[in-house]
C-alpha positions in Angstrom: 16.1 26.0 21.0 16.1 22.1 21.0 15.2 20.2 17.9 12.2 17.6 19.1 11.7 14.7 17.0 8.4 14.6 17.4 5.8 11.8 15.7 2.7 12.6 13.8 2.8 16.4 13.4 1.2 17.1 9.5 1.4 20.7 9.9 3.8 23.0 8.7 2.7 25.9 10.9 2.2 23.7 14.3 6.1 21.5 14.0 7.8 25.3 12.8 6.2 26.7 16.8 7.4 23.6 18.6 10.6 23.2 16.7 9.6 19.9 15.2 12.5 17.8 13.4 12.2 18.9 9.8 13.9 18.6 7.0 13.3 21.3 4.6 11.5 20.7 1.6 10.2 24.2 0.7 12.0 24.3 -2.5 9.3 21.9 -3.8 7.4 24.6 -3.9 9.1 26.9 -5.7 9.6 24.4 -8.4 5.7 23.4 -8.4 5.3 26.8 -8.8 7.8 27.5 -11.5 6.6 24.3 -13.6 3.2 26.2 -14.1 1.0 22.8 -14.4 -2.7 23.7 -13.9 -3.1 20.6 -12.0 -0.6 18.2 -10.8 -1.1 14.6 -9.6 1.9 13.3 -7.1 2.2 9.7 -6.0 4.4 8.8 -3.6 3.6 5.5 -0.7 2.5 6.1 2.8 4.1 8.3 5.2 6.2 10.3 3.2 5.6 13.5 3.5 2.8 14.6 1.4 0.2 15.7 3.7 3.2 17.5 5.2 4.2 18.8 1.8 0.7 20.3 1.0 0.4 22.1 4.6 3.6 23.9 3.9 1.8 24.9 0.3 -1.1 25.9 2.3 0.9 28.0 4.8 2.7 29.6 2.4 0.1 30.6 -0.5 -2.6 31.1 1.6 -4.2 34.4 2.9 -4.7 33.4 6.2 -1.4 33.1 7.1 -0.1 36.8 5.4 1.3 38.3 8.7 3.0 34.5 9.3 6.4 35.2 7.0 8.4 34.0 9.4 7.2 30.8 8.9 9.4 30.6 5.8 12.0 32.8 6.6 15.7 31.0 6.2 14.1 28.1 4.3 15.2 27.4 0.6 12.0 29.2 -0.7 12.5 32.2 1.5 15.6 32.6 -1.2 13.3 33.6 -4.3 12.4 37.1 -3.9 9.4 36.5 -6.6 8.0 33.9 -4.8 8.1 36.5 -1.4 6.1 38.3 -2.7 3.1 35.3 -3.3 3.6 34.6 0.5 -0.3 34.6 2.1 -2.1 36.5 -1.1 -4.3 33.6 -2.4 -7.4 32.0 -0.6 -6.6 28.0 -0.5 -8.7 25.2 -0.2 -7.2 22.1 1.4 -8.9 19.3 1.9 -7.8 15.5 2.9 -9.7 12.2 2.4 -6.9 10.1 4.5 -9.6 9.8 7.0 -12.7 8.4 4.1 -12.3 4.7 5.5 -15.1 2.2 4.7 -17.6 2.1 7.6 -16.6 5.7 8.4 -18.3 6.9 11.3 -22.2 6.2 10.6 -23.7 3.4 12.5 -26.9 1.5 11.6 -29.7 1.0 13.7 -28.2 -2.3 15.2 -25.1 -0.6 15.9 -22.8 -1.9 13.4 -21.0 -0.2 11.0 -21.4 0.5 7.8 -19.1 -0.6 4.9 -20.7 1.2 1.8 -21.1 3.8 -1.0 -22.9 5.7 1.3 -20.7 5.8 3.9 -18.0 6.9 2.1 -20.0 9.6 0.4 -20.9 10.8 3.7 -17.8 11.1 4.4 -16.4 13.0 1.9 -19.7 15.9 2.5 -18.2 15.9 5.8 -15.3 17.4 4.3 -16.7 19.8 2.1 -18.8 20.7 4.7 -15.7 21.6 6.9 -13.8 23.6 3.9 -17.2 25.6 3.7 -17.4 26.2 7.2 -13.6 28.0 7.3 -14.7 30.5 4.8 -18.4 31.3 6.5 -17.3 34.7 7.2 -17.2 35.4 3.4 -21.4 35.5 3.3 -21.2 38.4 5.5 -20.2 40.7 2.7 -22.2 42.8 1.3 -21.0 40.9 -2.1 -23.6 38.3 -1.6 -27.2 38.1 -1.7 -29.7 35.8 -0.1 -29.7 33.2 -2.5 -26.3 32.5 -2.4 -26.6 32.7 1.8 -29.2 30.0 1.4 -27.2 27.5 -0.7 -23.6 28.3 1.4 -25.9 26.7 4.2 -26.9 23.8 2.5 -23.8 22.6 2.1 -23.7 19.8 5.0 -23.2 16.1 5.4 -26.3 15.7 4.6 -26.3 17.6 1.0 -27.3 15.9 -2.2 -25.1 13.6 -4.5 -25.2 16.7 -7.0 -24.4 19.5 -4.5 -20.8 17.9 -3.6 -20.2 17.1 -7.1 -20.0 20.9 -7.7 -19.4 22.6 -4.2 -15.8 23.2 -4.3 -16.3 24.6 -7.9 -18.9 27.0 -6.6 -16.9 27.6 -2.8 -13.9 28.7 -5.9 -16.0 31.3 -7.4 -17.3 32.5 -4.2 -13.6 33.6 -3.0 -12.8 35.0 -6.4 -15.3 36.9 -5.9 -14.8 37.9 -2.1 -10.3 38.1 -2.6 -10.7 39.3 -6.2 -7.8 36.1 -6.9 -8.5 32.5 -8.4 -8.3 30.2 -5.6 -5.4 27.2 -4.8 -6.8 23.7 -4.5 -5.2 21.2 -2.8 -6.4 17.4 -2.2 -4.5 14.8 -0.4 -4.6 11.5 -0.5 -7.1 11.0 -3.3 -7.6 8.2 -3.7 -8.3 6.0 -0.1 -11.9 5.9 -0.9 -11.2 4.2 -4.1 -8.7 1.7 -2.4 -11.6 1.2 0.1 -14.2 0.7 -2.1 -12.1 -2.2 -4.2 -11.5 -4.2 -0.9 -15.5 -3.8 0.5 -16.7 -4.1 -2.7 -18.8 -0.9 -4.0 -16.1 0.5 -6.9 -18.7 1.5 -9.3 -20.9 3.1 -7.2 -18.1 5.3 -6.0 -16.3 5.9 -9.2 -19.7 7.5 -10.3 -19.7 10.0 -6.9 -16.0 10.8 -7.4 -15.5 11.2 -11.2 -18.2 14.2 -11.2 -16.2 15.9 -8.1 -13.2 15.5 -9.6 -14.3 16.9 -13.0 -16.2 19.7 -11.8 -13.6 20.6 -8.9 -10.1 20.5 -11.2 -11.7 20.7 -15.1 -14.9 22.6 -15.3 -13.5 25.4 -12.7 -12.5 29.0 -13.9 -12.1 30.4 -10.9 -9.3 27.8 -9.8 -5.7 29.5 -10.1 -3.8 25.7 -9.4 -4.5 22.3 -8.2 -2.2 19.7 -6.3 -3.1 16.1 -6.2 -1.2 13.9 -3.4 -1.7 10.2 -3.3 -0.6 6.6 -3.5 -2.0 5.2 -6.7 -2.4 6.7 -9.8 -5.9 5.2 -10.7 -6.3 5.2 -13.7 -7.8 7.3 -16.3 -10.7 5.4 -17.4 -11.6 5.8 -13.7 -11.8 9.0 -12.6 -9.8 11.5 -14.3 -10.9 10.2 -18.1 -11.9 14.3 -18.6 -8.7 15.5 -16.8 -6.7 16.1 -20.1 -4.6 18.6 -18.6 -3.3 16.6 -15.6 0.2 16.3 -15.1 1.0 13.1 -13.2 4.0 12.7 -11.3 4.2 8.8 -9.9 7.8 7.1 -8.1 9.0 6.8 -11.5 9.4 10.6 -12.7 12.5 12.2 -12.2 9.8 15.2 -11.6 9.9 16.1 -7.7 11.8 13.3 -6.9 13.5 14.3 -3.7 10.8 16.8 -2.5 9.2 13.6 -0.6 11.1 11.2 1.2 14.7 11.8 3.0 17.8 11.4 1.1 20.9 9.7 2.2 22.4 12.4 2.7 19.6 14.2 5.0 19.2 10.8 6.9 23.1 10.7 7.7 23.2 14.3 8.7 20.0 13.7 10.9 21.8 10.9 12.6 25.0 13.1 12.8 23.0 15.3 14.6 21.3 13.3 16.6 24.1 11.5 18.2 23.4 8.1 16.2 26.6 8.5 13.8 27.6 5.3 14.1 24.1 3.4 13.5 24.2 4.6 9.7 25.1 1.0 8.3 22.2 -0.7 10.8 19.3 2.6 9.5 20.5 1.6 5.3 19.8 -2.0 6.0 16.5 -1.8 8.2 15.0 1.4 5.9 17.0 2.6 2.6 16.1 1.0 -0.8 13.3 3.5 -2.1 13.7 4.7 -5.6 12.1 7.7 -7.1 12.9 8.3 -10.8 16.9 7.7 -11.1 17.1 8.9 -7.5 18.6 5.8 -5.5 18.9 5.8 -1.3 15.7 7.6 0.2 14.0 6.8 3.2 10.7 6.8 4.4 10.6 9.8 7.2 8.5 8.5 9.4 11.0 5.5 9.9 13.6 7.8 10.3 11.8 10.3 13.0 10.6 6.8 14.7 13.9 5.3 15.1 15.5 8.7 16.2 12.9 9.4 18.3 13.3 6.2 20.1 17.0 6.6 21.4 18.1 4.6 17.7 15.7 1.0 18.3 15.4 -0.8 15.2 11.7 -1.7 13.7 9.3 -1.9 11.8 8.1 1.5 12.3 6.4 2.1 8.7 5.3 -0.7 7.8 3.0 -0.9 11.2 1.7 2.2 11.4 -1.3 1.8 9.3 -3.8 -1.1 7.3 -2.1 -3.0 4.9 -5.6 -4.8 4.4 -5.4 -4.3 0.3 -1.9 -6.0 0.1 -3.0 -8.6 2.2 -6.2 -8.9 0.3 -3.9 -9.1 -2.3 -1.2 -11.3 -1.5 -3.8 -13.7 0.2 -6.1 -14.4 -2.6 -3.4 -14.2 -5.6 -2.9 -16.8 -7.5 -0.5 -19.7 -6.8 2.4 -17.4 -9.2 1.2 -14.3 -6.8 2.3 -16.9 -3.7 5.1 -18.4 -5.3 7.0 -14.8 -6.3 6.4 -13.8 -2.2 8.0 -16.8 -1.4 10.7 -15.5 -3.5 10.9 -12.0 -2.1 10.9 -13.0 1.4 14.4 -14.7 0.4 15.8 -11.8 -1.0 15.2 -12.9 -4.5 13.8 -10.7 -7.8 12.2 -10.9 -10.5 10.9 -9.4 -13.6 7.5 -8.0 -14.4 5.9 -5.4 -17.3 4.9 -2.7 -14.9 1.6 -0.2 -16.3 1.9 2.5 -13.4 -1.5 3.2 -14.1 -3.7 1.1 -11.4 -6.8 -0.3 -12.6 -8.3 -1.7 -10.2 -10.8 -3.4 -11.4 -8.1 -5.6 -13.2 -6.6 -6.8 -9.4 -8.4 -10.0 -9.8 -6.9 -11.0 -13.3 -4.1 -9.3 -13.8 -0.7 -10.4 -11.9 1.0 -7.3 -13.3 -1.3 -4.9 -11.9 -0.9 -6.7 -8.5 2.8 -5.9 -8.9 2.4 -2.3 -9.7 0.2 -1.7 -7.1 2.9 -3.0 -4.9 5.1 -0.9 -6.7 3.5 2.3 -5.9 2.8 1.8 -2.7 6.4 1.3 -1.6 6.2 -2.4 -0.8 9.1 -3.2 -4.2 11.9 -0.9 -4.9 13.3 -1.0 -8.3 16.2 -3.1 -9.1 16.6 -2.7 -12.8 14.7 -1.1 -15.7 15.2 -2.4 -19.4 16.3 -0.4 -22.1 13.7 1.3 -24.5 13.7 2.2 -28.0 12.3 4.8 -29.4 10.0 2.0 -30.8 8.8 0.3 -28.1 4.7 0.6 -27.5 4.9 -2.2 -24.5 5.1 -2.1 -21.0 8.3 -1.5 -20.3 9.9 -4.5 -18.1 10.8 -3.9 -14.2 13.0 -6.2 -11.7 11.6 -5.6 -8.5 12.6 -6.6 -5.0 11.5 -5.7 -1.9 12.0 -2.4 -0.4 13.7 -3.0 2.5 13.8 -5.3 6.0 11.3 -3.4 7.6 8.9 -4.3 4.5 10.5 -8.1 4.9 9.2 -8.1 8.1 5.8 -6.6 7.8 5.5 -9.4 5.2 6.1 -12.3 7.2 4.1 -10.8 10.0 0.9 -10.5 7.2 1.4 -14.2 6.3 1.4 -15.2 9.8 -1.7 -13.2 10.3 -3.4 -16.1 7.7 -3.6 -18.0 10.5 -3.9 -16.0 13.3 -7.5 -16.4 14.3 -7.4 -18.4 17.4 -9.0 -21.4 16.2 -7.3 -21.6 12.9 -4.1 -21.0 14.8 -4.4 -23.8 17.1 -5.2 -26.4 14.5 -2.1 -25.0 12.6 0.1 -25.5 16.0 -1.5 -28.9 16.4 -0.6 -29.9 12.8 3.0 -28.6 13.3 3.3 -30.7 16.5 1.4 -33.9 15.2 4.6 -33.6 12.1 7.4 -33.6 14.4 6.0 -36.4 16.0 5.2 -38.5 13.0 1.5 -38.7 14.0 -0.3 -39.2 10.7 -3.7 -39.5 12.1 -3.8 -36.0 13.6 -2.5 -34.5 11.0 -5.3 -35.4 8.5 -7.6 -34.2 11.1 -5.8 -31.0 12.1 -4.7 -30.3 8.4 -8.6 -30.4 7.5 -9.7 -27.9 9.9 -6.9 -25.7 9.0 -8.1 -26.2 5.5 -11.8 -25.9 6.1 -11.1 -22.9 8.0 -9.2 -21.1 5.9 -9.9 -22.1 2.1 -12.3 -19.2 2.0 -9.6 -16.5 2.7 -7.8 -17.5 0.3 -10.2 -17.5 -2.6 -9.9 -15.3 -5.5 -12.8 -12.5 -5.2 -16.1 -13.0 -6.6 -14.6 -16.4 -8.9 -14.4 -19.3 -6.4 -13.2 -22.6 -7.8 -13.1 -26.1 -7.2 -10.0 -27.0 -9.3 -7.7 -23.9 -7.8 -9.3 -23.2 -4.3 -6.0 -26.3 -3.2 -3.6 -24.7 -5.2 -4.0 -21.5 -3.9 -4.4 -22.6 -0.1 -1.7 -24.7 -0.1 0.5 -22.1 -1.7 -0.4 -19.9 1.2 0.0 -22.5 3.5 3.6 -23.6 2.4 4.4 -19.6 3.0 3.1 -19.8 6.2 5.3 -22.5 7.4 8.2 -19.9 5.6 7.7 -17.8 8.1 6.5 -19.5 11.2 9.3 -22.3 10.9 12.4 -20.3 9.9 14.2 -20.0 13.4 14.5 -23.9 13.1 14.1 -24.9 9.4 15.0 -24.0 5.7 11.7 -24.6 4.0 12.1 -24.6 0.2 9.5 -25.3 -2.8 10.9 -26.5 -6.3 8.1 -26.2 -8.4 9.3 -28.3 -11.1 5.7 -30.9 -11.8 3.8 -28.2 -13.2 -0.1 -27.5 -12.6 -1.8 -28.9 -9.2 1.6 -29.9 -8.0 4.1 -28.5 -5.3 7.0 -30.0 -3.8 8.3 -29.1 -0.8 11.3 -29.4 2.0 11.7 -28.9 5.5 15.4 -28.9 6.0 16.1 -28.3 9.8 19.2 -26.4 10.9 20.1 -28.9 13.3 21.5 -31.8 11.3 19.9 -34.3 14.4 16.7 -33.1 13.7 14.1 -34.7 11.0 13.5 -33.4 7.5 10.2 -33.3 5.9 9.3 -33.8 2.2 5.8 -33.1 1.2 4.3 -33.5 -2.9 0.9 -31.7 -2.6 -1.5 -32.4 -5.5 -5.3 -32.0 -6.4 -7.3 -35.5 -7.5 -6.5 -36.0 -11.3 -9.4 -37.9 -12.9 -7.3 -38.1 -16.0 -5.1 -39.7 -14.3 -6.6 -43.3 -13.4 -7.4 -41.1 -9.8 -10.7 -42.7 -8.0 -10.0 -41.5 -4.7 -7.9 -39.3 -2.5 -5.5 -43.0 -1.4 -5.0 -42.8 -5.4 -3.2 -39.3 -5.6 -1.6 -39.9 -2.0 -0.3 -42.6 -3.8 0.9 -41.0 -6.7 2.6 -38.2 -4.8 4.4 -40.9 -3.0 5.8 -42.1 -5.5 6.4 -39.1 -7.2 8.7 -38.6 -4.4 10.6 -41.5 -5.0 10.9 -41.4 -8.4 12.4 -38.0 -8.6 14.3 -39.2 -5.7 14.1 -35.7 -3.8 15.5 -37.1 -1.0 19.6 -36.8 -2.4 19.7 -33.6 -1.8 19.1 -34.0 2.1 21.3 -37.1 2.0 24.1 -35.2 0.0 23.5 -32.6 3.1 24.7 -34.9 5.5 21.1 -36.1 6.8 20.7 -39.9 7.7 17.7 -41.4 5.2 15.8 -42.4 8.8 16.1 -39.1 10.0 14.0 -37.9 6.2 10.3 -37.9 6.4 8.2 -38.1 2.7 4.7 -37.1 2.9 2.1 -37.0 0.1 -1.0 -34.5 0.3 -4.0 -35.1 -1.5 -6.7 -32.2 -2.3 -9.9 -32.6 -3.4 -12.1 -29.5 -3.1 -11.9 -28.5 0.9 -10.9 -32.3 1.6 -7.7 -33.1 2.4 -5.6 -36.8 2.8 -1.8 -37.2 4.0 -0.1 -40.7 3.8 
């Protein structure tokens, strides 16, 4: 039968009847299995293969599917003969909180959605309410009495905070009961609602909800045989797992299940073998290799792999559009001016070095660079590089050199800084600035480079912490990275960063020698430095200019001094002056 490398399918069951593409991974669970860890947190970024992963565990432990061995047989796990004999004997839960976005699917009275706690928690019911409802025909034994009839029912969307704190606990000891066997819990991906509830701004409020369901679901449960944990963060333990002593916590770091999600090299050169795309394997490394999980080098992101298969071997983005990167770009937008200045870097194929703490706590976004950086890290966006040598000493962080992962997440970068400025207005006065500098209009571009500014200052601030003195420093930052991106079919644009706080040099050199170069000094009014007005730091970075004589290196590059243009930018607040 013809292998169909078909998109989307999450099921084990449904891509093994319509001979789906897959690469098998059952061996993860016989070495889940084998490990014996009463419950296991996995990590691994978007779109590789872990709500996959946990299907195939549900298909294969669970009781509804113990007439379905043919599911499994000629896989890797089909090769145990003890694990044979587990196939379909244990009643599973499985439940998913990909879908628990903020504003969910309640409306208010106006219409409008609804980005809250409550949301979310409704959400979440939802789900409970579902797993309940696949087990219903449980309260028809005679096992049961009335009582426990009544409260099975009152498990819905609309139940209290309480009852879904302790529901799946309860739902566990209701199969024991019914199947006479501890029941397998699986939850996949964890923790979106806690990524939501950073960006729209209600993290206590859920931490509260989720810590008591996750301490009464995988802690205080005796009737739980196992528990698997998928997701893309590992929050941290002050969070919501602070009672979870007995977790095991496998993140892209562990050697632990390393190559049980993701494609290897190898499997990505057979599938293109098989495929009849041989001969793109040099074009798929560049455009999608560079993940690293533990000291496993070379694996791919399926769903890259599938898309680019899939469509007759185009090259794109395929993973890095397929769903919200809003918290990296809430991220990457209102990081500091060091945040800005290390993208600049990574969009030219630079590195650099960072402590990495792979536990996320999110509540430290705002503060902490380094947690910025190992969010980033988790989530696929960085790839490893080089890790530094530890003693048996050693109590710090250890030290990472990151990169980016790949092209495909070079381009989904460049394609979040342009959408900065995407809103029509904003990108209009950008264009307008753009044009008014080519044509050495000075005028317009203090009036377009102010309603760029007043426009977008906001965007860029830092959270809940809005400042006066670093409001320029970070929009400019972001600004200079949008003309990075925007400009680079026809320009070099380079930053030197050499004059310290408030101050930001930067070039424009243009690929065509015939065409003008730009300098620009950007700085922020300096009262302690003689500075009245904005004309007084214009002047100043003017001068600055001259004195540092930035200008040799466009003359040693072969560019006529009439053909360089020097511009200083003043900032003061939201005001802006260029001279």
């Amino acid at each position: 039968m013809e292998v169909k490398h078909g998109l989307g399918y999450q099921n084990y069951a449904d891509m093994m009847r319509n001979s789906i593409f897959y690469v098998d991974k059952t061996d993860f669970i016989r070495e889940w299995w084998d490990n014996a860890d009463l419950v296991t947190l996995i990590t691994r970024p978007r779109r590789f293969g872990k709500t996959l992963n946990m299907s195939t565990v549900e298909c294969f432990f669970s009781n509804q599917y113990k007439d379905k061995k043919e599911l499994f047989e000629g896989r890797k796990v089909w090769e145990d003969e003890s694990l044979r004999k587990l196939q379909g004997t244990y009643p599973v839960i499985f439940m998913s909180f990909a879908g628990v976005k903020a504003g969910g699917d309640q409306d208010s009275k106006d219409g409008k959605k609804i980005d809250s706690v409550d949301t979310m928690k409704i959400c979440v019911k939802k789900i409970i309410a579902r797993v309940y409802d696949d087990f219903k025909h449980i309260m028809c034994s005679e096992l049961f009495d009335d009582s426990d009839r009544e409260y099975y029912a009152s498990v819905t969307k609309m139940m209290t905070d309480e009852t879904a704190a302790t529901a799946v606990s309860i739902l566990s000891r209701y199969l024991e009961r019914f199947y006479q066997k501890k029941a397998i819990i699986l939850l996949d991906e964890y923790d979106t609602p806690m990524q939501e509830a950073w960006i729209y701004g209600y993290w206590d409020q859920a931490v509260a909800f989720l810590k008591s369901f996750f301490v009464n679901t995988f802690k205080d449960n005796q009737s739980m045989e196992r528990g698997l944990i998928t997701g893309i963060t590992r929050i941290s333990k002050e969070s919501i797992f602070s009672e979870l002593n007995h977790l095991e916590v496998v993140t892209m770091t562990s050697d632990k299940y390393a190559t049980s999600f993701g494609f290897t090299e190898e499997e990505v050169f057979q599938a293109l073998e098989d495929s009849g795309f041989g001969s793109c394997k040099e074009g798929v490394k560049r455009w999608y290799d560079g993940f690293t999980i533990g000291k496993n080098t070379d694996i791919y992101n399926p769903w890259s792999i599938i898309s680019f298969i899939g469509n007759k071997g185009k090259y794109a983005a395929y993973w890095a559009n397929t769903s919200s990167n809003g918290l990296v770009s809430v991220l990457m937008r209102q990081g500091s001016a060091n945040v800005k200045e290390v993208v600049e870097d990574l969009i030219a194929g630079k590195s650099f070095t960072v402590p990495i703490d792979e536990q996320i706590v999110f509540s430290q976004l705002e503060e902490d660079e380094n947690a910025v950086w190992s969010l980033l890290m988790a989530s696929g966006y960085l790839k490893t590089i080089e890790v530094e040598e530890r003693t048996e000493f050693d109590t710090d962080d250890m030290n990472y050199t990151l990169a980016l992962t790949n092209l495909e997440v070079q381009i989904m970068f460049k394609k979040m800084i342009r959408g900065w400025f995407a809103k029509s207005s904003v990108k209009a006065y950008y264009n307008e600035f753009i044009n008014s500098l080519f044509n050495d209009n000075v005028r317009k571009m203090n009036t377009f480079m102010n309603k760029v500014a007043l426009n977008t200052f906001s965007s860029f601030d830092v959270g809940n912490k809005p400042s006066e003195e670093t409001e320029p420093e970070r929009f400019y930052h972001g600004f200079v990275l949008g003309m990075i991106v925007n400009l680079s079919d026809r320009y070099q644009v380079t930053s030197n960063r050499e004059s310290g706080y408030g101050r930001y040099d930067v070039m424009m050199e243009p690929l065509d020698k015939n065409e003008k170069a730009f300098i620009f000094e950007f700085k922020v009014l300096d009262a302690d430095d003689d500075e009245e007005k904005l004309e007084d730091t214009v002047a100043n970075a003017l001068a600055q200019i001259e004195e540092k004589q930035y200008e040799a290196v466009l003359v040693a590059n072969g560019f006529a001094k009439e053909k360089i243009r020097k511009y200083g930018f003043a900032f003061q607040g939201k005001k802006c002056l260029i001279g």
